[in-house]
C-alpha positions as a printed Julia matrix, in Angstrom:
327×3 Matrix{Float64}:
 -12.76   11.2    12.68
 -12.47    8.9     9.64
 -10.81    5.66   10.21
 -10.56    3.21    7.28
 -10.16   -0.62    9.12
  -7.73   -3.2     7.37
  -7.7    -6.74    9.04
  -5.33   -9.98    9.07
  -6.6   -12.72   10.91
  -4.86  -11.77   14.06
  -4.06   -7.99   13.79
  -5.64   -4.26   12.67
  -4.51   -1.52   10.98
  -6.44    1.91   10.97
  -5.67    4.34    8.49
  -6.85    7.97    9.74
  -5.74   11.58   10.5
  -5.24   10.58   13.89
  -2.81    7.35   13.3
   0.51    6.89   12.26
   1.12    6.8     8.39
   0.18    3.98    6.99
   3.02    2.19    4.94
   1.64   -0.62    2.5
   4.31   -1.99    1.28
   5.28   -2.47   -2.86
   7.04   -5.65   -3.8
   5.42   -8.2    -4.46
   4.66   -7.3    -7.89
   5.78   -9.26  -10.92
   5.2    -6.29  -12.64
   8.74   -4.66  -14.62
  10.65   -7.95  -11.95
  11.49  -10.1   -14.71
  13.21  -12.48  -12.46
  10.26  -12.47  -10.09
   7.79  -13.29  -12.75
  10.02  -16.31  -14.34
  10.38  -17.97  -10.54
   5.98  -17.49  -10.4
   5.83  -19.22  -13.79
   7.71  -22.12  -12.36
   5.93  -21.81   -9.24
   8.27  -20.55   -7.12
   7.6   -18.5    -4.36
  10.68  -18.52   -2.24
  11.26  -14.32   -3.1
   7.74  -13.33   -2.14
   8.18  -15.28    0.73
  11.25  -13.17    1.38
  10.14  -10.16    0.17
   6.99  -10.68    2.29
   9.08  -11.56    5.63
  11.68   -8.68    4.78
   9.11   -5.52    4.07
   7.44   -6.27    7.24
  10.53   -6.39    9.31
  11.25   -2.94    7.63
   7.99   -1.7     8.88
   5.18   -2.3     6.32
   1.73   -2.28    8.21
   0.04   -4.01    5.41
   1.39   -5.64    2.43
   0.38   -5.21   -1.37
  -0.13   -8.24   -3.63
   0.34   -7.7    -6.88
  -0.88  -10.27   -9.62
  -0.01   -8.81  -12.67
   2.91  -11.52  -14.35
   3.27  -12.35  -18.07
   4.32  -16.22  -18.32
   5.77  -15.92  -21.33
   6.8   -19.52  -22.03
   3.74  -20.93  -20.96
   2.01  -18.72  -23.2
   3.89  -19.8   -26.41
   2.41  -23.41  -25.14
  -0.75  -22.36  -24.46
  -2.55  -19.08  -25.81
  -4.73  -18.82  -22.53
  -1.78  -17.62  -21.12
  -1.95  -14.17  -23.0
  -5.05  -13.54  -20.96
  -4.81  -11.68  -17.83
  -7.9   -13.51  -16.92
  -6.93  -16.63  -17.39
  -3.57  -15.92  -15.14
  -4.25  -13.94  -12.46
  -6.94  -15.3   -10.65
  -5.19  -18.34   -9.62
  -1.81  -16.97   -9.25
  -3.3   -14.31   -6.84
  -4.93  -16.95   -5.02
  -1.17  -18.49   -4.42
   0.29  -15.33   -3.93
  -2.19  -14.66   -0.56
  -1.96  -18.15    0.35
   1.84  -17.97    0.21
   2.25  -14.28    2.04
  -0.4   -15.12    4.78
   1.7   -18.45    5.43
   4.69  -16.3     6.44
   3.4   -12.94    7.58
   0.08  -12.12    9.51
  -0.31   -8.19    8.68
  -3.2    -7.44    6.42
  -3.37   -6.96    3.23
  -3.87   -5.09   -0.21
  -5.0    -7.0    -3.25
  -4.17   -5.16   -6.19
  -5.41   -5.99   -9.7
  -6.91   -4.61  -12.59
  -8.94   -7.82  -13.33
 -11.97   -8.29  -11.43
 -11.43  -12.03  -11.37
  -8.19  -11.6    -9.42
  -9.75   -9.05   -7.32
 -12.64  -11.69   -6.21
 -10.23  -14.62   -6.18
  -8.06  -12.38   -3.4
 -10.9   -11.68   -1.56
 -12.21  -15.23   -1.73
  -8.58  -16.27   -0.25
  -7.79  -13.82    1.95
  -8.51  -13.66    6.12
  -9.9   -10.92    7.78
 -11.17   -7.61    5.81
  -8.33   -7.06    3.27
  -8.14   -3.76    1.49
  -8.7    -3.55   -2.15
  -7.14   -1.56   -4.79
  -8.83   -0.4    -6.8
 -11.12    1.26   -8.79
 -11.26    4.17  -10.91
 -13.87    6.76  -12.03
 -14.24    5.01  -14.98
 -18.12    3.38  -15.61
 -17.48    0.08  -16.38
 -15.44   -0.45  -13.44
 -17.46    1.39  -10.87
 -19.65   -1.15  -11.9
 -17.67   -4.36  -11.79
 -15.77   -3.53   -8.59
 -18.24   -1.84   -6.3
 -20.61   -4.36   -6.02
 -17.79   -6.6    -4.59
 -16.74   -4.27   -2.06
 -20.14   -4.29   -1.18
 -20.29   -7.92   -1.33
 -17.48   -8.4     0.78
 -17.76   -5.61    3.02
 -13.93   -4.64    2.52
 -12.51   -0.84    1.93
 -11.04   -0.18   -1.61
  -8.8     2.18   -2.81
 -10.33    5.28   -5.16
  -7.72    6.47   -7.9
  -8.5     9.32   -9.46
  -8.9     9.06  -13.26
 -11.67    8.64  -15.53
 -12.96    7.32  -18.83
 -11.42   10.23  -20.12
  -7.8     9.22  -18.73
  -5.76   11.05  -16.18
  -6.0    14.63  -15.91
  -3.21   17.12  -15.18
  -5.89   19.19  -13.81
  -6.17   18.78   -9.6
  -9.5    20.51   -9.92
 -10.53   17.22  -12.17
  -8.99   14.65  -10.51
 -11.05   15.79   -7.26
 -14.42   16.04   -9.16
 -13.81   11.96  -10.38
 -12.61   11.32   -6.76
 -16.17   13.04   -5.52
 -17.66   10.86   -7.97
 -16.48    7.6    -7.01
 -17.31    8.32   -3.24
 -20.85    9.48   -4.23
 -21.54    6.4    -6.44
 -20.1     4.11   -3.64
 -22.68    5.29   -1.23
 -25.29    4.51   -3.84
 -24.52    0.87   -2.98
 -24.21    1.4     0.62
 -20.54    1.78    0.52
 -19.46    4.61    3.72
 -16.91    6.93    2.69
 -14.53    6.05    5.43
 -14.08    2.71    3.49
 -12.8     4.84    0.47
  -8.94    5.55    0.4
  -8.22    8.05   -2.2
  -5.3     7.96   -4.5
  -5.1    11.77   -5.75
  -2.44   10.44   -8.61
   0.84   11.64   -7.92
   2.55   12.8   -10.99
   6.39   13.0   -11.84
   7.85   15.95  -10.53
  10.79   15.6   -13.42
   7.64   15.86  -15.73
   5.59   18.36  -13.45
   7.33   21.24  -11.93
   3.76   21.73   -9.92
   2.96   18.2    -9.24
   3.61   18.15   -5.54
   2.09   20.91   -5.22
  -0.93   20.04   -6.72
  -0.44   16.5    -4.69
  -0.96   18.54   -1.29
  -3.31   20.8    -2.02
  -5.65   17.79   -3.58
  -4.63   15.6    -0.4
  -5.79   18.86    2.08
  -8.93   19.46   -0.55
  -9.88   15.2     0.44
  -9.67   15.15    4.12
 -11.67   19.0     4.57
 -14.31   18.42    1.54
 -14.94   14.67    1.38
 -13.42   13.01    4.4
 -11.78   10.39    3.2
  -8.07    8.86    3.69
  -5.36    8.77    1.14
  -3.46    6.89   -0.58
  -0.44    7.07   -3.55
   2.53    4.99   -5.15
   4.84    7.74   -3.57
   7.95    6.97   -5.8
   6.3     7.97   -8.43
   6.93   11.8    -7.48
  10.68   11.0    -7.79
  10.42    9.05  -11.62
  12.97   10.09  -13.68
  15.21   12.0   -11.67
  18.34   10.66  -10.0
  18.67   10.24   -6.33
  14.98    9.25   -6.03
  15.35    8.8    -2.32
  16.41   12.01   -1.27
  13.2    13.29   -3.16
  11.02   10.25   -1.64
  12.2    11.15    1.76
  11.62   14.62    1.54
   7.83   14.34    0.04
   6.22   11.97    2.06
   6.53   14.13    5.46
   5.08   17.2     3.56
   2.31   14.66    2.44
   1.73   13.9     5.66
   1.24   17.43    6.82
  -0.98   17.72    4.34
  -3.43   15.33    5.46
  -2.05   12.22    3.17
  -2.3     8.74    5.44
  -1.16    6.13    3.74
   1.07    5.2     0.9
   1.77    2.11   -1.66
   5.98    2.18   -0.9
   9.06    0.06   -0.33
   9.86    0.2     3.15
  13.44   -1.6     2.54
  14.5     2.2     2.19
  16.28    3.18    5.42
  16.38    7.33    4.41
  12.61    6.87    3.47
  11.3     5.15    6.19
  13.08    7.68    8.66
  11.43   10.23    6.93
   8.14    8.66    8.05
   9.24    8.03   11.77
  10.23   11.6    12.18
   6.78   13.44   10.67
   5.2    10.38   13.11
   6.58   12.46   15.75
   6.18   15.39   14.9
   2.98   15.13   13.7
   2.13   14.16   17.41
   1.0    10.32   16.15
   3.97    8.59   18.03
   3.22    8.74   21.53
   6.49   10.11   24.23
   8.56    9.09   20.42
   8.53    5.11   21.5
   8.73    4.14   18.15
  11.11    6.7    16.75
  13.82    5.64   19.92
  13.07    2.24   18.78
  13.86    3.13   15.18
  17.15    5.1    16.23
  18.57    2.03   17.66
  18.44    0.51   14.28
  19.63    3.56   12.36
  23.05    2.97   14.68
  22.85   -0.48   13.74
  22.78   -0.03    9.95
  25.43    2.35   10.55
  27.42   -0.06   12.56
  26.79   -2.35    9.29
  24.1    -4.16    9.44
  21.38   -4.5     7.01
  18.63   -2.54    7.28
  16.41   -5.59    6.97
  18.72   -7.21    9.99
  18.75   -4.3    11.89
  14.9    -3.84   11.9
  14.28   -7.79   12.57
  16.58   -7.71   15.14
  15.09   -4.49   16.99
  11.49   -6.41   16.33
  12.63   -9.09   18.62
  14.3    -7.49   21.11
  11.04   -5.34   21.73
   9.19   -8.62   21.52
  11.66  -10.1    24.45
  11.38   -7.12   26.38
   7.69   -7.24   26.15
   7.13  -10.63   27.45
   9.92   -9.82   30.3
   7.29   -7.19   31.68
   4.5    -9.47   31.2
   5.99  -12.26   33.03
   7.54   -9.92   36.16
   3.16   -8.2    36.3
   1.9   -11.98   36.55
């Protein structure tokens, strides 16, 4: 059975058929934040911090960082600033440093710039996950050798030098691809997480269908997890959530075992808990009685944030009772 192993320092996550969905969670990206990328440029890291301490609470398994900021005032001061190079390798450097100060769940460095990519995986503890590369050449060539180097799983999206194909048929031939040339440099496929490329349903009428069927086509043909940004499927359209909420269990049953997602989203996240259970991956439904008790919480008035902390302690507290009265 493929398993795909993520490390911290101190804790593991396995992505596989046979484990609970993976949620990695979104927001600590500068990217379309405005606010978050003007507190980075003044080095400020007090929401990441938050952000980091709040997704977790929520349930994220392993967190995303995200390097991609445009400083524009520094850049009108200095024109190194236009360059993505220039900026992200540090910043992501600050950004792991920061999260792994406050949070000890592994973690998913996510660039486009290969400097960032090696700068995160010079920083980071344990066996991060990376993300990503594409079928595209150049950066098969760039990337690969540093998951190689650094003996970490990366995540496989599914387009091309010739862009992103509305075609499933395609974007499983560049996903074959990139698993084939990763074993050229040693590179198992179990340390390949695929993202299929979820499309816009609003745009699509077919695209989660195509989603599942490329998903089932990945785990029977190739063997390899999954991965996607799963709001994606709901761009465009209003009351995202409900459409969120309602995708990511039929992912699931389709063989999909991770996904790039905000887990501050209380209808989403119970979405997840319930096709845990049902898909036989939470054992006697421990975590999804766990989960209900914060449901009645948030309904009570609490935050969902709150609500999920608090439940993460309690558990904790319980925990060590039973340890203490087996000494």
């Amino acid at each position: 059975m493929t398993r795909t192993v993520i490390e911290s320092k101190t804790k593991t996550v396995t992505i596989g058929f046979d484990e609970p969905f993976c949620v990695i969670g979104e927001r600590i990206n500068p990217t379309g934040r405005k606010k978050l990328a003007a507190e980075l440029e003044l080095g400020d890291f007090s929401t990441v911090e938050r952000d980091a301490l709040e997704q977790v609470a929520c349930g994220a398994m392993v967190l995303d960082i995200n390097s991609g900021a445009v400083f524009s005032n520094k850049m009108a001061e200095d024109p190194r600033y236009a360059d993505n190079n220039f900026v992200e390798p540090p910043l992501m450097r600050q950004l792991i440093e920061r999260v792994s100060a406050v949070v000890d769940v592994p973690l998913c460095i996510d660039s486009s710039v290969p400097g960032a990519l090696e700068a995160g995986l010079a920083a980071a503890e344990g066996r991060p996950l990376l993300n990503s590369v594409t079928g595209e050449e150049e950066r098969m060539e760039l990337v690969l050798p540093l998951v190689k180097k650094y003996n970490v799983p990366v995540v496989a999206i599914s387009n091309d030098d010739t862009g992103i194909s509305e075609d499933p048929d395609v974007r499983f031939a560049v996903a074959k691809k990139i698993v084939e040339r990763a074993a050229d440099f040693g590179i198992p496929a179990h340390d390949i997480v695929v993202d299929p490329l979820v499309m816009p349903i609003g745009a699509m009428a077919t695209a989660g269908h195509q989603v599942f069927t490329l998903v089932r086509r990945l785990r029977d043909e190739l063997g390899v997890n999954t991965t996607c940004g799963a709001s994606n499927i709901s761009f465009g359209l209003p009351h995202r959530h409900g459409v969120n909420a309602a995708f990511l269990p039929m992912a699931i049953a389709a063989g999909m075992t991770s996904a790039i997602m905000n887990p501050v989203r209380p209808v989403e996240m119970e979405a997840i808990r319930a096709a845990n259970l049902l898909m036989n991956h939470d054992p006697n439904g421990t975590e999804w009685i766990k989960f209900s008790r914060v449901l009645e919480a948030v309904e009570g008035g609490a935050s969902f944030a709150e609500a999920s902390a608090a439940a993460a302690e309690a558990s904790a507290g319980r925990g060590g009772r039973r340890r203490r009265r087996s000494a």
